[in-house]
Phi, psi and omega in degrees: 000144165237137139224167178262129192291293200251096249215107179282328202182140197279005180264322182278351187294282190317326179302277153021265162337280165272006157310273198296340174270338147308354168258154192325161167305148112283157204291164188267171170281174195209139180222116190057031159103011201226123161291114153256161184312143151209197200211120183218128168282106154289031253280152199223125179227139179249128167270098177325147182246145201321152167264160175301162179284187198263155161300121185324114172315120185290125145357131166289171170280127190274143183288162192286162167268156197256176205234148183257154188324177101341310204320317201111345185298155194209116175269152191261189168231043180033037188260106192240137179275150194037021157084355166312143154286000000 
C-alpha cells in the first residue's frame, strides 16, 4: 500500500505512485530469520524544470520597394532645395 504522507500537488502525488509502482519487487524485511511486515518512508524529491532559453528575436523584414504607376507620374516627398518651388 502507498501513501502520501506530505502532498506538494495531487499531479505530482499521482507521479509519484507511479514512479514506485514501476519499480523492481523488493526483497520483504526479515527479523530472526522470518519474512515480516515494515513500513518505509520513501522521500521524493521534485526539481523544477529550468525554462528554456528565450528565443532570439527574428531580423525585421525589410521593406517591399513600392513600384511607381505606369502612368509616368512619380511621387515626390516635398523636399525642395533651398525651399523653391
Amino acid at each position: 500500500n502507498i501513501n502520501v504522507k506530505r502532498s506538494a500537488h495531487a499531479e505530482l502525488d499521482k507521479i509519484a505512485i507511479e514512479t514506485i509502482n514501476k519499480m523492481p519487487n523488493w526483497e520483504p524485511a526479515e527479523k530472526e530469520g522470518k519474512k515480516v511486515s515494515s513500513i518505509i518512508t520513501l522521500p521524493i524529491k521534485f526539481l523544477p524544470t529550468p525554462p528554456s532559453p528565450p528565443t532570439p528575436p527574428s531580423a525585421p523584414t525589410p521593406p517591399k520597394p513600392v513600384k511607381a504607376p505606369q502612368s509616368g507620374f512619380i511621387p515626390t516627398l516635398g523636399l525642395f532645395p533651398n525651399n523653391k518651388c
